[in-house]
PyMOL Python script that loads the backbone (N, CA, C, O; Angstrom):
from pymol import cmd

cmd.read_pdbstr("""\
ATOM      1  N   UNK A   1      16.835 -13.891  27.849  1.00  0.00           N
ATOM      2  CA  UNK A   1      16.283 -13.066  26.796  1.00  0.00           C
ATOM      3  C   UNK A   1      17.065 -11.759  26.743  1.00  0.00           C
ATOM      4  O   UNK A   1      17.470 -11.008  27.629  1.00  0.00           O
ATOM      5  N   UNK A   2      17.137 -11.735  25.524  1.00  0.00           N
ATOM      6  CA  UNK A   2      18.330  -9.884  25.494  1.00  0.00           C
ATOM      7  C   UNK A   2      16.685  -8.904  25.106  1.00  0.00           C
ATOM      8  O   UNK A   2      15.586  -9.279  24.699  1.00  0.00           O
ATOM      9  N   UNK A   3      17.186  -7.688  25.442  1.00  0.00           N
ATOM     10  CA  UNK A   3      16.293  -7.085  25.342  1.00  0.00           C
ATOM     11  C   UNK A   3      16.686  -5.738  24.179  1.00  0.00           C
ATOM     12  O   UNK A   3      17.073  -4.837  24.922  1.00  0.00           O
ATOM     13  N   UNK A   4      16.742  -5.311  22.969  1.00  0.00           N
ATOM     14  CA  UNK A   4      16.828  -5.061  22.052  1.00  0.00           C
ATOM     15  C   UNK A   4      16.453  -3.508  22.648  1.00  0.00           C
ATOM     16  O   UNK A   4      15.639  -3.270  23.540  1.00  0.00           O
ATOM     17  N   UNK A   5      17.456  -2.311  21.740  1.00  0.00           N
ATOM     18  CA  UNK A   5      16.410  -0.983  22.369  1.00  0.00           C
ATOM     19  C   UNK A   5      16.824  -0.143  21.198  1.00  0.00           C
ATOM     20  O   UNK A   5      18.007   0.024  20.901  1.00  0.00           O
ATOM     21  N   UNK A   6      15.668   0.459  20.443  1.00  0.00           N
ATOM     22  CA  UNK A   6      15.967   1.212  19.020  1.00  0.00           C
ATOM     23  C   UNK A   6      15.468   2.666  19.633  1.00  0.00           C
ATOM     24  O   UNK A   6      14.483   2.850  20.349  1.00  0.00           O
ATOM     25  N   UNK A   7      16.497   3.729  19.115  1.00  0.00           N
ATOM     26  CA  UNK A   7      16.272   5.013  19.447  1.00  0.00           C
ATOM     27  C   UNK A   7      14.646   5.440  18.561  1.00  0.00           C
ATOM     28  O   UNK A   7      13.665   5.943  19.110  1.00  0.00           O
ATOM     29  N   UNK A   8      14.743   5.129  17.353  1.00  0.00           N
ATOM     30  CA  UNK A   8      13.853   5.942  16.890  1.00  0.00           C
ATOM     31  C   UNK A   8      12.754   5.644  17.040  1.00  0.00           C
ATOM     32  O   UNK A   8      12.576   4.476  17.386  1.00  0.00           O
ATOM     33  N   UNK A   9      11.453   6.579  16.847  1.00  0.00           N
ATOM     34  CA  UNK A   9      10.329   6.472  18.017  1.00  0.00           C
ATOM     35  C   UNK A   9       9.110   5.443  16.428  1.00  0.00           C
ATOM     36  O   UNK A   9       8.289   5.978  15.682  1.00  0.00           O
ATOM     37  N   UNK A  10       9.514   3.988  16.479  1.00  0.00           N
ATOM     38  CA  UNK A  10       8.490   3.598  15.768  1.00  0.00           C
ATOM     39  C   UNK A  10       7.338   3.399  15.870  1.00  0.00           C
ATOM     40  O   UNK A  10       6.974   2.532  15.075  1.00  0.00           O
ATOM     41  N   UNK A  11       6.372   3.881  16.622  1.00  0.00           N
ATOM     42  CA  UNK A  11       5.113   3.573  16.468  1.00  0.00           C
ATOM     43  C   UNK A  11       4.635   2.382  16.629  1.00  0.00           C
ATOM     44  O   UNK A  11       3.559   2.026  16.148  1.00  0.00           O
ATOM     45  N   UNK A  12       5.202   1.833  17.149  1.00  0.00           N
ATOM     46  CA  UNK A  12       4.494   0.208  17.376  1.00  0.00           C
ATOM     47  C   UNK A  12       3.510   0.257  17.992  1.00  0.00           C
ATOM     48  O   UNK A  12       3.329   1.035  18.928  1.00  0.00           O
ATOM     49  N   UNK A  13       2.350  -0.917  17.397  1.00  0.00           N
ATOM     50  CA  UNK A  13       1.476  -1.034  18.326  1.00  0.00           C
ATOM     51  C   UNK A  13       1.368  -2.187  18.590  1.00  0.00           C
ATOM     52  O   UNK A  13       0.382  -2.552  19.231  1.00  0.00           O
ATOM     53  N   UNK A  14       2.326  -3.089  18.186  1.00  0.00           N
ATOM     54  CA  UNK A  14       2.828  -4.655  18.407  1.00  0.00           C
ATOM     55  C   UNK A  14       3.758  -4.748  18.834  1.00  0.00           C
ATOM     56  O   UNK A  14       4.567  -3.838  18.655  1.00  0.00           O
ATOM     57  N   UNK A  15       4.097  -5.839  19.578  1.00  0.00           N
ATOM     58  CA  UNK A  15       5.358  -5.851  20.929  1.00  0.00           C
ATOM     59  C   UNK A  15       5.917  -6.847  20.940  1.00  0.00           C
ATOM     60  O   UNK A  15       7.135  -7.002  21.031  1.00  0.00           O
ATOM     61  N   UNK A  16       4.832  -7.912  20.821  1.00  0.00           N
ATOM     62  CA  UNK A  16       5.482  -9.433  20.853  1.00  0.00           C
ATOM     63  C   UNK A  16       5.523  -9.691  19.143  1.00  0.00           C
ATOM     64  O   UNK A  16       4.787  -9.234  18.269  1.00  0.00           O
ATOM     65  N   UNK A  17       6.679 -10.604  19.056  1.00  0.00           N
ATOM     66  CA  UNK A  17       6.926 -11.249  17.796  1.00  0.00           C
ATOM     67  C   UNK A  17       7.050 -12.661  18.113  1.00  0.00           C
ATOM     68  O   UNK A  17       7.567 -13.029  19.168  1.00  0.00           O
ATOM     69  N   UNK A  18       6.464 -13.707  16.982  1.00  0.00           N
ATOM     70  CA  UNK A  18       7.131 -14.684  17.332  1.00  0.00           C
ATOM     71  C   UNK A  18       8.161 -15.525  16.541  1.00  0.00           C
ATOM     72  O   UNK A  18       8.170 -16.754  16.471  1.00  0.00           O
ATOM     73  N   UNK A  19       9.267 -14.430  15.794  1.00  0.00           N
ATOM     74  CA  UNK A  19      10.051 -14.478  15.171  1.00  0.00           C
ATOM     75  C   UNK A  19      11.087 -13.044  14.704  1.00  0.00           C
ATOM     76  O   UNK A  19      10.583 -11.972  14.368  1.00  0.00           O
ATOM     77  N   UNK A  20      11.992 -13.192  14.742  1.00  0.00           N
ATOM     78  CA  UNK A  20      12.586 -12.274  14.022  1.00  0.00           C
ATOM     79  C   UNK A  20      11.942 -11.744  12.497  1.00  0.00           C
ATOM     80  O   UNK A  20      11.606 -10.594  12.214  1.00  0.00           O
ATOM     81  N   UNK A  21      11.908 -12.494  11.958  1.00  0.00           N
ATOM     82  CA  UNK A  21      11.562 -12.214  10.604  1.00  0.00           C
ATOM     83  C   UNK A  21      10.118 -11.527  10.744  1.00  0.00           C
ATOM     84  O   UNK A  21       9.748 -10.608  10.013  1.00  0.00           O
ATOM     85  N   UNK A  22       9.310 -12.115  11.829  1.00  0.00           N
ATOM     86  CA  UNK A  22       7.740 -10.946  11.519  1.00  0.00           C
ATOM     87  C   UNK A  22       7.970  -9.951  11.829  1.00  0.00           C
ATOM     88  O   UNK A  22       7.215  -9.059  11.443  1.00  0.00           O
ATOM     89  N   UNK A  23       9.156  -9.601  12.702  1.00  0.00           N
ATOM     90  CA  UNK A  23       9.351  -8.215  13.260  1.00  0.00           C
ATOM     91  C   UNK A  23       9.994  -7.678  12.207  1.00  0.00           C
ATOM     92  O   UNK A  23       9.650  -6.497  12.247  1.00  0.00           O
ATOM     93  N   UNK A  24      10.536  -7.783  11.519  1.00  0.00           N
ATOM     94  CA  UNK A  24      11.363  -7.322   9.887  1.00  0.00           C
ATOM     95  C   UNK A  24       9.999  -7.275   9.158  1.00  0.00           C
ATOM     96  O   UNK A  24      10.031  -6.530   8.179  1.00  0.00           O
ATOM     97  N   UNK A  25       8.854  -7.855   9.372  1.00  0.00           N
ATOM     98  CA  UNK A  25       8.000  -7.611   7.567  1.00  0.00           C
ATOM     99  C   UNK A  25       6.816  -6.904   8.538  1.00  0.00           C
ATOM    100  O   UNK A  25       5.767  -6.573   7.985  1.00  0.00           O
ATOM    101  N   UNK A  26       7.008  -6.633  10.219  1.00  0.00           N
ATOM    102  CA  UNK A  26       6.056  -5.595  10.174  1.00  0.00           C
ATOM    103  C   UNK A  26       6.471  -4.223  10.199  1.00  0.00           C
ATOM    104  O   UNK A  26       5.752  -3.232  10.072  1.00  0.00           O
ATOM    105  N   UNK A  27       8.197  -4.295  10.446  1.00  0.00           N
ATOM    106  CA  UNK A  27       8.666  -3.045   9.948  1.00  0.00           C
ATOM    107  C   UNK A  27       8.780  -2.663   8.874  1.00  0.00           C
ATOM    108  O   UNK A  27       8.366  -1.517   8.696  1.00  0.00           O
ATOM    109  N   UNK A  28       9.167  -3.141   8.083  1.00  0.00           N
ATOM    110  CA  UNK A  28       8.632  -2.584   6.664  1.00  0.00           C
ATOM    111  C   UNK A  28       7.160  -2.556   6.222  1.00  0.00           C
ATOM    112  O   UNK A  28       7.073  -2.105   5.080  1.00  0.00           O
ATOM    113  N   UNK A  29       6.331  -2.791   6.598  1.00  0.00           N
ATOM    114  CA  UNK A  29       4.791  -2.521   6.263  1.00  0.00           C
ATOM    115  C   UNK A  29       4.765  -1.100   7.380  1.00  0.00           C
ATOM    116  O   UNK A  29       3.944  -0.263   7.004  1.00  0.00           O
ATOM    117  N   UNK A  30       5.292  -0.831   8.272  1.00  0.00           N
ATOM    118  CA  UNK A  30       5.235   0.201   8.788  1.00  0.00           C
ATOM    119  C   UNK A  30       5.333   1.380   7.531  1.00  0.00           C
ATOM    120  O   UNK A  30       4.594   2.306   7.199  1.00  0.00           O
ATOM    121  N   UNK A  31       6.701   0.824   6.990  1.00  0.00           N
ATOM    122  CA  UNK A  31       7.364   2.225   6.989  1.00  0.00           C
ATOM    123  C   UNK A  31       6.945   2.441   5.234  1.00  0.00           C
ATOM    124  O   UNK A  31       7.256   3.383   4.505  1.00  0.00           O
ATOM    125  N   UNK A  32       6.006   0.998   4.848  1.00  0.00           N
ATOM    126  CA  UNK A  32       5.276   1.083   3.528  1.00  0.00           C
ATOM    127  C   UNK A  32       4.308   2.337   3.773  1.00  0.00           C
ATOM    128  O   UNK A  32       4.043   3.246   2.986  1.00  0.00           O
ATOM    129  N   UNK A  33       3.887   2.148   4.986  1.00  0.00           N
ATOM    130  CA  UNK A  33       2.653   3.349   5.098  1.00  0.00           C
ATOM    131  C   UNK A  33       2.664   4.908   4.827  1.00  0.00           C
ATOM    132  O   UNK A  33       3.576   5.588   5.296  1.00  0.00           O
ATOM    133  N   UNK A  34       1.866   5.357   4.230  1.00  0.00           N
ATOM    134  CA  UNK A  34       1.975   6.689   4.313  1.00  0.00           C
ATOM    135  C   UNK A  34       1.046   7.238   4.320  1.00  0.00           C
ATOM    136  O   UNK A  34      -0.018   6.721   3.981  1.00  0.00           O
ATOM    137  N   UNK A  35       1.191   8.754   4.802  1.00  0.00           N
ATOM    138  CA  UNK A  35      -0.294   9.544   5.198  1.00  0.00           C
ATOM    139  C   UNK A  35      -0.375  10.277   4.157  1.00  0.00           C
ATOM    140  O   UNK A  35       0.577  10.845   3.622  1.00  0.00           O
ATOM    141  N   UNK A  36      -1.986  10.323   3.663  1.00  0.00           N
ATOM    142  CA  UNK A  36      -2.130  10.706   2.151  1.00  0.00           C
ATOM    143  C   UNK A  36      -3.074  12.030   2.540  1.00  0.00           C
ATOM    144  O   UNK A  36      -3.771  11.905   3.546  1.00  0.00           O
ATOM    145  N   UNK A  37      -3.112  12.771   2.106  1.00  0.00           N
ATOM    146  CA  UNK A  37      -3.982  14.622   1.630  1.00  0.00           C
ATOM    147  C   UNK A  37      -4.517  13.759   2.044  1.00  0.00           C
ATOM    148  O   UNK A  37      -4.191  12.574   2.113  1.00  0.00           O
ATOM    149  N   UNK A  38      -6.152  14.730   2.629  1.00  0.00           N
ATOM    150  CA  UNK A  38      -7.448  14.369   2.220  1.00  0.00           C
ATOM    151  C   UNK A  38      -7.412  14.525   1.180  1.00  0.00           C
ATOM    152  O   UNK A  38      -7.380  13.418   0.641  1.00  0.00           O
ATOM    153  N   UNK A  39      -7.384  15.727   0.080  1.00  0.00           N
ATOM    154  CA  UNK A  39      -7.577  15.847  -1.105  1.00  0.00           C
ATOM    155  C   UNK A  39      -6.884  14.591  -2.170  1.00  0.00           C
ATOM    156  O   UNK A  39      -7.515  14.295  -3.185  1.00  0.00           O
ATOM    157  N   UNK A  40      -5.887  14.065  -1.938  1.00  0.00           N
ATOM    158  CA  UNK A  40      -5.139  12.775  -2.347  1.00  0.00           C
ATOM    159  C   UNK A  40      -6.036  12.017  -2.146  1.00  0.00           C
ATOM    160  O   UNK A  40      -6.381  11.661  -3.273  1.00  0.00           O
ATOM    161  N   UNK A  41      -6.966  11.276  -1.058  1.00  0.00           N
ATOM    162  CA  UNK A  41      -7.421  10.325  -0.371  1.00  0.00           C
ATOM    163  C   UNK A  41      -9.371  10.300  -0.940  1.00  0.00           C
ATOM    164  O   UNK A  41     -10.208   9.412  -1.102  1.00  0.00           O
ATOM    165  N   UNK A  42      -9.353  11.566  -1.054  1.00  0.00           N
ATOM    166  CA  UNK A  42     -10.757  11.660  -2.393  1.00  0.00           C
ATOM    167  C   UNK A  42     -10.488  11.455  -3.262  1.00  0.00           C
ATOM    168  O   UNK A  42     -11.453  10.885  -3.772  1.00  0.00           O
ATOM    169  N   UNK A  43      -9.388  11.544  -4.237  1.00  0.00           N
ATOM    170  CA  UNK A  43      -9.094  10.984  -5.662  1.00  0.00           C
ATOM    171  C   UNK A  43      -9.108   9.357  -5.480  1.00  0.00           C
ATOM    172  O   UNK A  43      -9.846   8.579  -6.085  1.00  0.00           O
ATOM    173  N   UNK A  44      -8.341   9.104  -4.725  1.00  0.00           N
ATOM    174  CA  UNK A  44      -8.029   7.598  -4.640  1.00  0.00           C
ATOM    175  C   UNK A  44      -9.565   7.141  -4.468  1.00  0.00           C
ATOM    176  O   UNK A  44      -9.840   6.357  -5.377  1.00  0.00           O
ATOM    177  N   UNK A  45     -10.506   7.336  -3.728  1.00  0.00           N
ATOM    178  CA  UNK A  45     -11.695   6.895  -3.070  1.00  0.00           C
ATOM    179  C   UNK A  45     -12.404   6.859  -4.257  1.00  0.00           C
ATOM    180  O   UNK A  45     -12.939   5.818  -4.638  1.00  0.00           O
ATOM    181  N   UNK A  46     -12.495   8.505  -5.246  1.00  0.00           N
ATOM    182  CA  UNK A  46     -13.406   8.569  -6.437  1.00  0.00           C
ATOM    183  C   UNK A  46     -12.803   7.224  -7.438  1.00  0.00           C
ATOM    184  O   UNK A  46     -13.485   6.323  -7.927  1.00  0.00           O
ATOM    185  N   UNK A  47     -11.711   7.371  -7.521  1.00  0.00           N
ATOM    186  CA  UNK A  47     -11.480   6.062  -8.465  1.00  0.00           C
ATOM    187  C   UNK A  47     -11.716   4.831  -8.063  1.00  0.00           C
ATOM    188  O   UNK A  47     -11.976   3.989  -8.922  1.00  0.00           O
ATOM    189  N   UNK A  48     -11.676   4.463  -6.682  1.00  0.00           N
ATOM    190  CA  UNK A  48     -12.334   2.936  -6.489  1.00  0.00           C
ATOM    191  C   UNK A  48     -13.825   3.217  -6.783  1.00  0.00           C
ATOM    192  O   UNK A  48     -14.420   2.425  -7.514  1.00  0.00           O
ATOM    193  N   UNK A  49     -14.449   4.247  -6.289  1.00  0.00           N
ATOM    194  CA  UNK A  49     -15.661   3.937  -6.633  1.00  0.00           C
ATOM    195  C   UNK A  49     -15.871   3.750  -8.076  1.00  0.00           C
ATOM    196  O   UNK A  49     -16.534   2.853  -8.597  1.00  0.00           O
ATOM    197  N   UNK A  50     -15.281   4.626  -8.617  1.00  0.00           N
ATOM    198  CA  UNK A  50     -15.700   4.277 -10.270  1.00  0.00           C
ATOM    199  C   UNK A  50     -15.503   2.818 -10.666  1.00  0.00           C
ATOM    200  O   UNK A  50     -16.396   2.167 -11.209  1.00  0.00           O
ATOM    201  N   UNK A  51     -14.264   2.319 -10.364  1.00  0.00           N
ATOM    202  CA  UNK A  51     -14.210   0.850 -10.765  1.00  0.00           C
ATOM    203  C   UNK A  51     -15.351  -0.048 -10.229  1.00  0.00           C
ATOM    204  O   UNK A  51     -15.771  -0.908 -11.003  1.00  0.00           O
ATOM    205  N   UNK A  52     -15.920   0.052  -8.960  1.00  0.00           N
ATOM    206  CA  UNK A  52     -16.913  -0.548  -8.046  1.00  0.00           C
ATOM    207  C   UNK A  52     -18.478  -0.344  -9.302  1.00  0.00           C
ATOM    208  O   UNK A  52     -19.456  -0.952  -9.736  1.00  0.00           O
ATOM    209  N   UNK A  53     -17.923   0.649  -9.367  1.00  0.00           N
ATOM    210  CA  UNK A  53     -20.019   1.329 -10.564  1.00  0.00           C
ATOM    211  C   UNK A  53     -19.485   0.854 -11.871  1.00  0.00           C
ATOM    212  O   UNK A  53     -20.470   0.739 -12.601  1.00  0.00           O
ATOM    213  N   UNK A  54     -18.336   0.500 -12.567  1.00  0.00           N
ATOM    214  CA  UNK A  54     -17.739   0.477 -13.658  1.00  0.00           C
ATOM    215  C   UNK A  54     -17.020  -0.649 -14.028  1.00  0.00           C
ATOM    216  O   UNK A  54     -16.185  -0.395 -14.896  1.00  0.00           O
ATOM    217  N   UNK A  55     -17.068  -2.208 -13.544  1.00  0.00           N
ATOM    218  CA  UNK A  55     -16.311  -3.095 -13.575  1.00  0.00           C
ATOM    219  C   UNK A  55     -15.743  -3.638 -14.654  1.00  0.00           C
ATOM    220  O   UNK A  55     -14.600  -4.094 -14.607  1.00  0.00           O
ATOM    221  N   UNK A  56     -16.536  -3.650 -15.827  1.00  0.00           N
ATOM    222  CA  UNK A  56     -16.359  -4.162 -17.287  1.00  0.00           C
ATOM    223  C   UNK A  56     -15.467  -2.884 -17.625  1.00  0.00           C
ATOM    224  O   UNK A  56     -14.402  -3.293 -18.090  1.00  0.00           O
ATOM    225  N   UNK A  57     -15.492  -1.705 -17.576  1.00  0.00           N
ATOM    226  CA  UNK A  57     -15.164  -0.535 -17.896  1.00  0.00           C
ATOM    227  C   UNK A  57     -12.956  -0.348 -17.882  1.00  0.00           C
ATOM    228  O   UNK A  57     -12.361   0.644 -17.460  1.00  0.00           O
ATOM    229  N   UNK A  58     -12.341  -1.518 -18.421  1.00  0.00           N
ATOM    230  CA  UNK A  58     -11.188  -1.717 -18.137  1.00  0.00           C
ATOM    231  C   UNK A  58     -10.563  -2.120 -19.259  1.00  0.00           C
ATOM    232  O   UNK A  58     -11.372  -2.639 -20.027  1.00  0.00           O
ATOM    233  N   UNK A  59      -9.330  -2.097 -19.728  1.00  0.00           N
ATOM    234  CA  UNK A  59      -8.479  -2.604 -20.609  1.00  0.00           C
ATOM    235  C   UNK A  59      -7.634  -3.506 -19.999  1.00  0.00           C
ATOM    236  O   UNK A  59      -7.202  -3.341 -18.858  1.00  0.00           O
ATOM    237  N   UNK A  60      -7.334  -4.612 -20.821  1.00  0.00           N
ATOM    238  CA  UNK A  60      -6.065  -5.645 -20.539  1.00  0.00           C
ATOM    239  C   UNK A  60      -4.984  -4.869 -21.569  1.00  0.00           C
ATOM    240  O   UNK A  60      -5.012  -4.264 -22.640  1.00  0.00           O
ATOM    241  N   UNK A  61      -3.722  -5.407 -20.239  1.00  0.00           N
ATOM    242  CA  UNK A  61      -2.679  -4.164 -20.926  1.00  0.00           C
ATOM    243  C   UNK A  61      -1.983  -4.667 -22.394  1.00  0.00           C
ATOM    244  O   UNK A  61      -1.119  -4.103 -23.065  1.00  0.00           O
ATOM    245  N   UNK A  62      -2.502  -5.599 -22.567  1.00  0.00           N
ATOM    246  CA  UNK A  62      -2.036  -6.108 -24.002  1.00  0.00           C
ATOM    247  C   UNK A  62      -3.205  -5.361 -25.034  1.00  0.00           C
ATOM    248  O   UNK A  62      -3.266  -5.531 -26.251  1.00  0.00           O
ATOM    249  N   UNK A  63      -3.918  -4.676 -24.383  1.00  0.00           N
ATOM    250  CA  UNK A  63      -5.413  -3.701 -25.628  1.00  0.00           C
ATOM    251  C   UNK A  63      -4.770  -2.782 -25.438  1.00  0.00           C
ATOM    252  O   UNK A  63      -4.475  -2.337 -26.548  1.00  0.00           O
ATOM    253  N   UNK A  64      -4.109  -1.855 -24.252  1.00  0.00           N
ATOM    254  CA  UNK A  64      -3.652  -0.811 -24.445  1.00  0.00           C
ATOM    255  C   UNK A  64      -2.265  -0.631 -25.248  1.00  0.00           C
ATOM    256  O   UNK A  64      -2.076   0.250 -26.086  1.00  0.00           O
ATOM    257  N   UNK A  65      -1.288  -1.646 -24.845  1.00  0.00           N
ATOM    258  CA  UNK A  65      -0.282  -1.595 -26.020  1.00  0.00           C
ATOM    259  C   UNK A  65      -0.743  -1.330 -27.203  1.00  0.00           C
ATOM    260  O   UNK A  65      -0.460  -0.291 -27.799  1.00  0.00           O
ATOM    261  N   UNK A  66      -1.760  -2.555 -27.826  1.00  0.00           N
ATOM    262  CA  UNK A  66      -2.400  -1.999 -28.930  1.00  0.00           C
ATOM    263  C   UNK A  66      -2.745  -0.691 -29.283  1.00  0.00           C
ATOM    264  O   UNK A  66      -2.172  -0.019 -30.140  1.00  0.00           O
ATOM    265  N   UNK A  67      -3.597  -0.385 -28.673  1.00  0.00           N
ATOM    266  CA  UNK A  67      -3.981   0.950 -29.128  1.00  0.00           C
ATOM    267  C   UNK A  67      -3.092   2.390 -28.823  1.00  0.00           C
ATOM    268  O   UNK A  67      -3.493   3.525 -29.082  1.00  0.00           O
ATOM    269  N   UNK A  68      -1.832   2.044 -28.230  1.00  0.00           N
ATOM    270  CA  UNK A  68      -0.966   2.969 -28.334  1.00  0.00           C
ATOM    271  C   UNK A  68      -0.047   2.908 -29.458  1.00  0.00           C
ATOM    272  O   UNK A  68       0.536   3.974 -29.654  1.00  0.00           O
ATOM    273  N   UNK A  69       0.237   1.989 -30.226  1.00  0.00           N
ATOM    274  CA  UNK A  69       0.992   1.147 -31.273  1.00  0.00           C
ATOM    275  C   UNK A  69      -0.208   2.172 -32.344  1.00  0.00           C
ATOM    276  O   UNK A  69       0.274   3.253 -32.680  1.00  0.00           O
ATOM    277  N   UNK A  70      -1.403   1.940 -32.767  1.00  0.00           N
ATOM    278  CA  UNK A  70      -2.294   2.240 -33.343  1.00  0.00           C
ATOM    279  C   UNK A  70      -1.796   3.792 -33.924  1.00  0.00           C
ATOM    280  O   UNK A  70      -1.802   4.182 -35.091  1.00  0.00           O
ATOM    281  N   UNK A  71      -1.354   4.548 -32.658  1.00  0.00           N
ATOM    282  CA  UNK A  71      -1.860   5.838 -32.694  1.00  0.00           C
ATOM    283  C   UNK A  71      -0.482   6.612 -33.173  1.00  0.00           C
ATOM    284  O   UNK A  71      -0.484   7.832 -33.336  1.00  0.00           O
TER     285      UNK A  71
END
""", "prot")
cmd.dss("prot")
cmd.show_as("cartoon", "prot")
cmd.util.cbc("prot")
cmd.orient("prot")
């Protein structure tokens, strides 16, 4: 077994792979992540909730073309 050694400090909290390739798509889901405001992270939250209280409350994007065409 070779033993692989990357300088930069990734954060792993997974060690074993049982492939190359999962170790490639959990590094990039790593580095998908990002740390959001609280104030960011209440907007995001208020808008799921609205969709959650508001489900019908949506356009298909072929209504909004429309009604931008409209205007």
């Amino acid at each position: 077994m070779t033993t692989i050694s990357i300088k930069e400090n990734l954060k792993l909290s997974q060690t074993q792979f049982e492939t190359l390739e999962d170790f490639e798509m959990y590094v990039v889901a790593l580095r998908q992540e990002s740390d959001l405001s609280a104030e960011h992270q209440s907007i995001l939250d208020q808008r799921l909730a609205d969709k959650s209280e508001n489900p019908g409350d949506t356009l298909s994007i072929e209504e909004l073309k429309a009604s931008l065409r409209r205007k």
